[in-house]
C-alpha positions as a LaTeX table, in Angstrom:
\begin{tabular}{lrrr}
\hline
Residue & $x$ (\AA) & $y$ (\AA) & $z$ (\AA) \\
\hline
Unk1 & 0.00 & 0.00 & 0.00 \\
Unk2 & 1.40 & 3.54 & $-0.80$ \\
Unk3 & 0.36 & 6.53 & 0.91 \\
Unk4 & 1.91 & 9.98 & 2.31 \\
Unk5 & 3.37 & 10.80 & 5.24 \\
Unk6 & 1.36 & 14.28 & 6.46 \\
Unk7 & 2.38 & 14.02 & 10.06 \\
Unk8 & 5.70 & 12.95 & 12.49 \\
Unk9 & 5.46 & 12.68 & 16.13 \\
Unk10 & 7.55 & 10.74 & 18.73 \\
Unk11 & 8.77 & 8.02 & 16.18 \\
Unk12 & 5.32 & 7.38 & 14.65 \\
Unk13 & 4.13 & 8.50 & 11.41 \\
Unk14 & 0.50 & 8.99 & 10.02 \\
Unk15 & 0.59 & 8.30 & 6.37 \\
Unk16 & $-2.87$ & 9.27 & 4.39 \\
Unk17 & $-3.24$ & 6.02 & 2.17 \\
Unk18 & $-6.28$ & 7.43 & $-0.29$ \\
Unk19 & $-8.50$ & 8.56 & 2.69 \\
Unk20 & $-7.39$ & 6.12 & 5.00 \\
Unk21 & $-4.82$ & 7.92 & 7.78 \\
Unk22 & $-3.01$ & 4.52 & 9.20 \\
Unk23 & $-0.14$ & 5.18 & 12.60 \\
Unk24 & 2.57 & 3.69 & 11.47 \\
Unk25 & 6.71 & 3.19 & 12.81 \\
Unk26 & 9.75 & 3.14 & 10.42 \\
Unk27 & 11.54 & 0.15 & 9.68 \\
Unk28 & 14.96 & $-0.46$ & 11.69 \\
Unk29 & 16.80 & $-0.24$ & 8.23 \\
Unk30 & 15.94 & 3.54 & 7.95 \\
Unk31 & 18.43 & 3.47 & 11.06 \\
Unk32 & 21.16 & 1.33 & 9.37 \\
Unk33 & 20.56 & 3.74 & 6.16 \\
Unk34 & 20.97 & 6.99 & 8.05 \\
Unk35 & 17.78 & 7.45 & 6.81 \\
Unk36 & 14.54 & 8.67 & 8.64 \\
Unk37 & 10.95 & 8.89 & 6.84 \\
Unk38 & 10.18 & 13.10 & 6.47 \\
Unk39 & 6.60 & 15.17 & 6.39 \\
Unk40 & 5.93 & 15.19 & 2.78 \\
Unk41 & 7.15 & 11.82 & 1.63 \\
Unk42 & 5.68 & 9.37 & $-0.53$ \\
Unk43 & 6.34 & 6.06 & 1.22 \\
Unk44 & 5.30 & 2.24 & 0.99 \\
Unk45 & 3.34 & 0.80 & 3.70 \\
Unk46 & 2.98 & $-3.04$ & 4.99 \\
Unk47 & 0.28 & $-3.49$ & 7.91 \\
Unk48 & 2.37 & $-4.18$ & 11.31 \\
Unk49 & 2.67 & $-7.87$ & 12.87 \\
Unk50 & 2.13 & $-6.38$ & 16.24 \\
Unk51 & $-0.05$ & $-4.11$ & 17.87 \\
Unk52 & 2.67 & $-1.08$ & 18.40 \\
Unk53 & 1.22 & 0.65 & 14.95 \\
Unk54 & $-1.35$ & 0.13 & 12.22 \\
Unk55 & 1.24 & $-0.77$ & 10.00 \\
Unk56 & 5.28 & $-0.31$ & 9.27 \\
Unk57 & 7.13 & 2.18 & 6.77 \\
Unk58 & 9.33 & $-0.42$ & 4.52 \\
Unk59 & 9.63 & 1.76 & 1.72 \\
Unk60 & 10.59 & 5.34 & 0.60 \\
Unk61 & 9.59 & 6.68 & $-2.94$ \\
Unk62 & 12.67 & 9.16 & $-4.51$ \\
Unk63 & 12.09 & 12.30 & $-3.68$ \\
Unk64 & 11.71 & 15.21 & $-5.84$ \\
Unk65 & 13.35 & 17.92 & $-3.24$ \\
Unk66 & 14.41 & 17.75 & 0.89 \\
Unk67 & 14.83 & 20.47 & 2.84 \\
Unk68 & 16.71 & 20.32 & 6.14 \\
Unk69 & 15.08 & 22.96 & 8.21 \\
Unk70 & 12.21 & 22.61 & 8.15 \\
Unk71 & 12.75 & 18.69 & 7.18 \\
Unk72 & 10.20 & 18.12 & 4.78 \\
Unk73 & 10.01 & 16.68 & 1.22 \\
Unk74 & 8.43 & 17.12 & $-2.24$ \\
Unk75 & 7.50 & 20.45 & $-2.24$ \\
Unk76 & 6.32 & 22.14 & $-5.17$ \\
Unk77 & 6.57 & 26.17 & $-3.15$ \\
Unk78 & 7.72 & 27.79 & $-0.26$ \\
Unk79 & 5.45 & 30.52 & 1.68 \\
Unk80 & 7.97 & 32.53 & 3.87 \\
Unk81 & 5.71 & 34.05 & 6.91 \\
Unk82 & 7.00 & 37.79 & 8.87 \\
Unk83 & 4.63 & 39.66 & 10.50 \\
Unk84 & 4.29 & 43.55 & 9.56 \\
Unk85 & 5.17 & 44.12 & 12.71 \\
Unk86 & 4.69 & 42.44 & 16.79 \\
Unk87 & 7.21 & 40.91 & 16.16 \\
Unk88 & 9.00 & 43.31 & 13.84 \\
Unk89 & 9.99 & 41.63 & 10.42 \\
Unk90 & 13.65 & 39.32 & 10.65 \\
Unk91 & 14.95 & 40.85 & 7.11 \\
Unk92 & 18.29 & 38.52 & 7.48 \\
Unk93 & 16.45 & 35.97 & 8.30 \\
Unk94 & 13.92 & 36.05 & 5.20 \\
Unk95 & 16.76 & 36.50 & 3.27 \\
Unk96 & 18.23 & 33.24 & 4.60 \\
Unk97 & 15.26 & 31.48 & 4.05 \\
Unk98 & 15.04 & 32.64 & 0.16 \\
Unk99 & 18.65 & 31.98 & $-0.71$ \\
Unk100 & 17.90 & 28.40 & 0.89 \\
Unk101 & 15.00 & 27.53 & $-1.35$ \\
Unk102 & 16.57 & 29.56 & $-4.48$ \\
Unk103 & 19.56 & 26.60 & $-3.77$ \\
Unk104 & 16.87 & 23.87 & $-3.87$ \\
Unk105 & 15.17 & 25.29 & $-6.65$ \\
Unk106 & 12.19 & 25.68 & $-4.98$ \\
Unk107 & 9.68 & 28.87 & $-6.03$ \\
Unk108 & 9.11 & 31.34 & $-3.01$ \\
Unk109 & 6.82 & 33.75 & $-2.40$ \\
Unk110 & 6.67 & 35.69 & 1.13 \\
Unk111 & 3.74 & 36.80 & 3.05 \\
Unk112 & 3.49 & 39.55 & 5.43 \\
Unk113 & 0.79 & 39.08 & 8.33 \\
Unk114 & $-0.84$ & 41.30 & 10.24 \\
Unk115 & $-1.39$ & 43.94 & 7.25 \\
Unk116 & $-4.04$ & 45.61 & 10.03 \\
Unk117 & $-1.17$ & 46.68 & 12.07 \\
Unk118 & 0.65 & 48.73 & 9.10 \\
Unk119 & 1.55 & 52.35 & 9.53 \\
Unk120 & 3.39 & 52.91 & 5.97 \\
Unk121 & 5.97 & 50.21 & 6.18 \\
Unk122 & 4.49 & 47.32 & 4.21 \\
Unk123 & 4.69 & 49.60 & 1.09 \\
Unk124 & 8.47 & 49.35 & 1.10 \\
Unk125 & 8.68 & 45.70 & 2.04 \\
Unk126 & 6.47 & 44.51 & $-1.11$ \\
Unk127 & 8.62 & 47.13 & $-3.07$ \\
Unk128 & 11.89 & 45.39 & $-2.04$ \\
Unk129 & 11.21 & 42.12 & $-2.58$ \\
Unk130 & 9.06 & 42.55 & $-5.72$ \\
Unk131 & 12.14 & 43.91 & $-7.38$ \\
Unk132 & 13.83 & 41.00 & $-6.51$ \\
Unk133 & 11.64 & 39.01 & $-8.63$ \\
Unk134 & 9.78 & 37.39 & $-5.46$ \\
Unk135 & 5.76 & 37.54 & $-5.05$ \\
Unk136 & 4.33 & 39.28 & $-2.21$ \\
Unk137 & 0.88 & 38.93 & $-0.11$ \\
Unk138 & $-0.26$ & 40.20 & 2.96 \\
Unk139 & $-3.24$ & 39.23 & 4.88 \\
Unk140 & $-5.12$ & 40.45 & 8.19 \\
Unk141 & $-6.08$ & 37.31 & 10.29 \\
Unk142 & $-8.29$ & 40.33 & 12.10 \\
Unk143 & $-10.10$ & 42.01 & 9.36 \\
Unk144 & $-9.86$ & 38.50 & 6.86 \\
Unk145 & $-8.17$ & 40.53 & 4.33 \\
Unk146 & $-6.03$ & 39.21 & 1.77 \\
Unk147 & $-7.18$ & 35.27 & 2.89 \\
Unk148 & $-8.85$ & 34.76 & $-1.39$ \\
Unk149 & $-5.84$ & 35.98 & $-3.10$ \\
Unk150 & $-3.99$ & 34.14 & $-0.58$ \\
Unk151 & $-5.59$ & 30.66 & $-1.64$ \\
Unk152 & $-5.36$ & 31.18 & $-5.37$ \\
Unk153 & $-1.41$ & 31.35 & $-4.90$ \\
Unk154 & $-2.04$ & 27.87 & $-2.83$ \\
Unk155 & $-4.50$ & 26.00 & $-5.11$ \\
Unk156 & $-3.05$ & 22.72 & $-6.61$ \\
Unk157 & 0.65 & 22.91 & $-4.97$ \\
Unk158 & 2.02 & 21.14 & $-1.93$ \\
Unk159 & 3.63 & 24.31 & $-0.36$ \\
Unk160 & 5.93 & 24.60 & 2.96 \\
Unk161 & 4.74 & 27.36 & 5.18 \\
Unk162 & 8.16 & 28.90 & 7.04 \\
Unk163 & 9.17 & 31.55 & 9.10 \\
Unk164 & 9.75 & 32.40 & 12.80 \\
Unk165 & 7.24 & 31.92 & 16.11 \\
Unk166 & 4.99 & 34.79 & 16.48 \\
Unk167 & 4.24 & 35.52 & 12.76 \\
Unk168 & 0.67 & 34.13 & 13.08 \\
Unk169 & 1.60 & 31.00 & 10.97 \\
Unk170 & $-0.61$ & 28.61 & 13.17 \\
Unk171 & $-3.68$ & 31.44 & 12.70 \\
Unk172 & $-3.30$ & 31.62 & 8.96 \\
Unk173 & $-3.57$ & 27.62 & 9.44 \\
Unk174 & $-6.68$ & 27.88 & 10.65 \\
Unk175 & $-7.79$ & 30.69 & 8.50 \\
Unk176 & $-7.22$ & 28.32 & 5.27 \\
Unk177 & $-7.87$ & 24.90 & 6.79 \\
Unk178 & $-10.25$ & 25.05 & 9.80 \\
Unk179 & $-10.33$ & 22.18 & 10.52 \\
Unk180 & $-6.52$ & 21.90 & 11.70 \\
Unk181 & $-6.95$ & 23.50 & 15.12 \\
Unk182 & $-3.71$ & 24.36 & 14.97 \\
Unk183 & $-2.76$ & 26.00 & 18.56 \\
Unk184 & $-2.16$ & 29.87 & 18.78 \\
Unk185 & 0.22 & 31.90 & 21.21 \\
Unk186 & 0.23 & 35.56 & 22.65 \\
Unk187 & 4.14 & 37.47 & 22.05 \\
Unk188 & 5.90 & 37.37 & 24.72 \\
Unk189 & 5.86 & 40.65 & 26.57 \\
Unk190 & 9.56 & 41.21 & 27.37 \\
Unk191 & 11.12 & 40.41 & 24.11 \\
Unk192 & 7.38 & 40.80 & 21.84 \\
Unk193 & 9.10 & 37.45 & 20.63 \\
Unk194 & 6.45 & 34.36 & 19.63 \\
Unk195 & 6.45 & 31.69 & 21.85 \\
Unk196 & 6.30 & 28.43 & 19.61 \\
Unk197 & 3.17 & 26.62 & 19.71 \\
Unk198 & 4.02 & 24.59 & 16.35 \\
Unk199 & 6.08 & 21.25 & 18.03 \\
Unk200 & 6.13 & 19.42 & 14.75 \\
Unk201 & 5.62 & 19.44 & 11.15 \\
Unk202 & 2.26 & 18.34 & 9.63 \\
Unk203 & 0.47 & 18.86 & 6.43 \\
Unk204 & $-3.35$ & 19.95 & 5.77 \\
Unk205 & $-5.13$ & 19.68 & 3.04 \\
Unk206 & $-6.37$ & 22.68 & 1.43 \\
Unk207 & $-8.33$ & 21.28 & $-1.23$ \\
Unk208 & $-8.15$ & 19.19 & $-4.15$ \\
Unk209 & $-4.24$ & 18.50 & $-4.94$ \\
Unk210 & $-3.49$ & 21.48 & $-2.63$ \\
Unk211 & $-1.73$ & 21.11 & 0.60 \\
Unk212 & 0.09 & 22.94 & 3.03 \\
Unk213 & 2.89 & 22.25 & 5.38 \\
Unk214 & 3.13 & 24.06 & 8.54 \\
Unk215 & 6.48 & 24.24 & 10.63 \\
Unk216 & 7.61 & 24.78 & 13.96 \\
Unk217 & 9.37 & 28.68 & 14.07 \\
Unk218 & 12.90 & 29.08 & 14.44 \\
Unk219 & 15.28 & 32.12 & 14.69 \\
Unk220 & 18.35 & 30.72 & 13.19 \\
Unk221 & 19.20 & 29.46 & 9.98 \\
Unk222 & 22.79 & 28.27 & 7.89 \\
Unk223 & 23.29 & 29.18 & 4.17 \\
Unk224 & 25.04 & 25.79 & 3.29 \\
Unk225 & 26.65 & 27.37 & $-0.03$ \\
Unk226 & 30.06 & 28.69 & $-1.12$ \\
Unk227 & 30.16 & 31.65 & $-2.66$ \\
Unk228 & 29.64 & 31.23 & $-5.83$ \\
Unk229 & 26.12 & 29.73 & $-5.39$ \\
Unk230 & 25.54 & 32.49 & $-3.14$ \\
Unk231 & 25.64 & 34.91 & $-5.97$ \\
Unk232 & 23.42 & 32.80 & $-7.64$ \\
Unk233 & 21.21 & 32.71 & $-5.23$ \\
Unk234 & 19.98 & 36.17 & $-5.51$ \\
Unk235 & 17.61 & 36.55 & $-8.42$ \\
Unk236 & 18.49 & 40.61 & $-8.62$ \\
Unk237 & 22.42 & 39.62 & $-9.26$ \\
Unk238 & 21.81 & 37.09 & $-12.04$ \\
Unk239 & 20.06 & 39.48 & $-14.28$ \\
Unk240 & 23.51 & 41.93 & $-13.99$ \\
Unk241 & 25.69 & 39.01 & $-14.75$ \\
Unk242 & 28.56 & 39.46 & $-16.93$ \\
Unk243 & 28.53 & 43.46 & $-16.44$ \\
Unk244 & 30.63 & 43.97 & $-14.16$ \\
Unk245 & 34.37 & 44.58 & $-15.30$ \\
Unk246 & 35.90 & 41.39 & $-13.70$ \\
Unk247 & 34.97 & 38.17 & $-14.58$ \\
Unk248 & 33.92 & 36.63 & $-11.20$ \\
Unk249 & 33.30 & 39.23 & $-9.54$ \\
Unk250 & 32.36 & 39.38 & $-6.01$ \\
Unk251 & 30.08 & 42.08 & $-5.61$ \\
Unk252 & 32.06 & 43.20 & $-2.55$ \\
Unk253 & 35.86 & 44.90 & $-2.72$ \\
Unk254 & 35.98 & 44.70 & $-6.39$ \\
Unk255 & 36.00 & 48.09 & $-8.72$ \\
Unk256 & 33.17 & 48.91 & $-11.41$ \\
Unk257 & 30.80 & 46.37 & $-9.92$ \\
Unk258 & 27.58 & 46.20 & $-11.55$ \\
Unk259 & 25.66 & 45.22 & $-8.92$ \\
Unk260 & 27.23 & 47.51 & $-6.24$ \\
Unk261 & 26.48 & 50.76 & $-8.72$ \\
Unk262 & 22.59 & 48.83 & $-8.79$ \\
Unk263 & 22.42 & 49.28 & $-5.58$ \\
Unk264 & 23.46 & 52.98 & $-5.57$ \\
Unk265 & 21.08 & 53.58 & $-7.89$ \\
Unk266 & 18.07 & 52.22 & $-6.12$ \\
Unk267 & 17.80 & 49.36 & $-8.51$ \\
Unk268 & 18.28 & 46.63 & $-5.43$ \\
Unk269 & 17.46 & 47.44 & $-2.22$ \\
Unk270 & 20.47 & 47.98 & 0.30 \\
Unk271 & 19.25 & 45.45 & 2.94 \\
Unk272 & 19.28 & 42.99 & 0.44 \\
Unk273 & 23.00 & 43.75 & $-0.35$ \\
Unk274 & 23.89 & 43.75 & 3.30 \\
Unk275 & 22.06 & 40.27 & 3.91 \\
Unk276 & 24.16 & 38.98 & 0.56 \\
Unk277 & 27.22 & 40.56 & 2.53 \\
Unk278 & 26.67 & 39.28 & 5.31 \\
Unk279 & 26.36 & 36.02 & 4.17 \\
Unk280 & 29.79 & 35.64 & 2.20 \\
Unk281 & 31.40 & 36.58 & 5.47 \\
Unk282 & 30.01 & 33.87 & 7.61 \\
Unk283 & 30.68 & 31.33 & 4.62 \\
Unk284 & 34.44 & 32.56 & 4.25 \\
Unk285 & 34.76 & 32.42 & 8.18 \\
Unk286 & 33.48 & 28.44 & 7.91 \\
Unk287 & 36.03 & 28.64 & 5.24 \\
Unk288 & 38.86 & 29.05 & 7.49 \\
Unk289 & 38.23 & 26.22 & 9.58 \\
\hline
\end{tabular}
């Protein structure tokens, strides 16, 4: 029996088999493999010999793509979650997360929540990143703005929802799948950091072919790149390629750098260049050791 894994807990597994959701463990030689089952997977499924589970993960179909964090599999998008503000957008960290995906190959689009809350700002955000090439939504979970368009982006794709705790990831859950129940937290008033309510990756479905995987939040995140795949990670750089006078240029120290004079002219946003900075220092620091 074949079926997909939509939910991970505690060394169990509920794979939806056409309908029918069976509990099931993972095979010992998942261990011996260095392998473990993920969220998203297509797997094969043999009914149990004891009463532990429903029934035993013995297979794996290939995957089409893997991420690490979040660990999930086969997705066809990537929704990357900041709130307009409470807690005040991680730009870094969204840039982390697109780079990552841009590396896998994986479309992303980013969604701002909370679009009641905006004083100005979200203006300049969508700006920014729609110059980078990158889709941009924004919804109000209080006013149920934003929710239609929202869906349309959603309908027919498998898509991994990402982003830190507090974003109101859980609450746009609920907003597009009701039925989840997903648990919601308060910010925490010392830091106005989320506390995470997300434990564990699951997947709901949306509709027909349409699913979406929600992830536990998380404030950290490692570009595993050089720096040469960091360059092409940025969708704003590639379309300047080849201007700049030296061949291999690393939009940083060089002279007559295309990209650097973009960014002087307002063509690419300056936070973007100081997230790709950034990020070629901490790879050529891992360099060194």
């Amino acid at each position: 029996m074949r079926g997909k894994i939509i939910k991970g807990i505690a060394g169990f597994y509920l794979v939806d088999c056409g309908g029918e959701v069976l509990t099931c463990k993972a095979r010992g030689l998942f261990r011996k493999q260095g392998e473990r089952p993920l969220v998203g997977d297509l797997a094969e499924v043999e009914a149990a010999q004891t009463s532990e589970s429903e029934a035993n993960i013995v297979a794996l179909l290939p995957r089409r793509n893997r991420l690490i964090r979040p660990a999930v599999s086969n997705v066809d998008q990537a929704l990357l979650v900041m709130a307009v503000k409470t807690p005040a957008p991680q730009f870094y960290l969204l840039d982390q997360y697109l780079v990552t995906m841009e590396l896998q190959d994986i479309p992303a689009a980013i969604l701002f929540t909370k679009e009641d809350l905006d004083s100005g700002e979200l203006a300049d955000y969508r700006r920014c990143y729609e110059a980078a090439g990158y889709p941009v939504f924004s919804v109000s979970a209080e006013k149920g703005s934003g929710i239609e368009a929202l869906r349309g982006h959603l309908a027919g794709k498998t898509t991994v929802l990402a982003g830190p705790s507090g974003v109101g990831k859980s609450t746009l859950t609920n907003l597009l799948c009701p039925e989840a129940k997903m648990e919601t937290g308060e910010l925490s008033r010392k830091n106005a950091r989320g506390k995470q309510t997300t434990r564990h990756t699951e997947l709901f479905c949306l509709g027909e072919n349409s699913y979406l995987l929600d992830t536990p939040g998380f404030t950290a995140l490692e570009v595993k790149t050089d720096e040469a795949g960091l360059k092409q990670a940025f969708p704003e750089f590639r379309s300047l390629e080849g201007q700049c006078r030296f061949t291999g240029c690393n939009h940083r120290a060089e002279p007559n750098c295309a990209v650097k004079a973009a960014v002087e002219r307002g063509y690419i946003a300056e936070s973007r260049y100081e997230s790709y900075r950034k990020m070629a220092e901490e790879i050529a620091e891992r360099r060194k050791y």
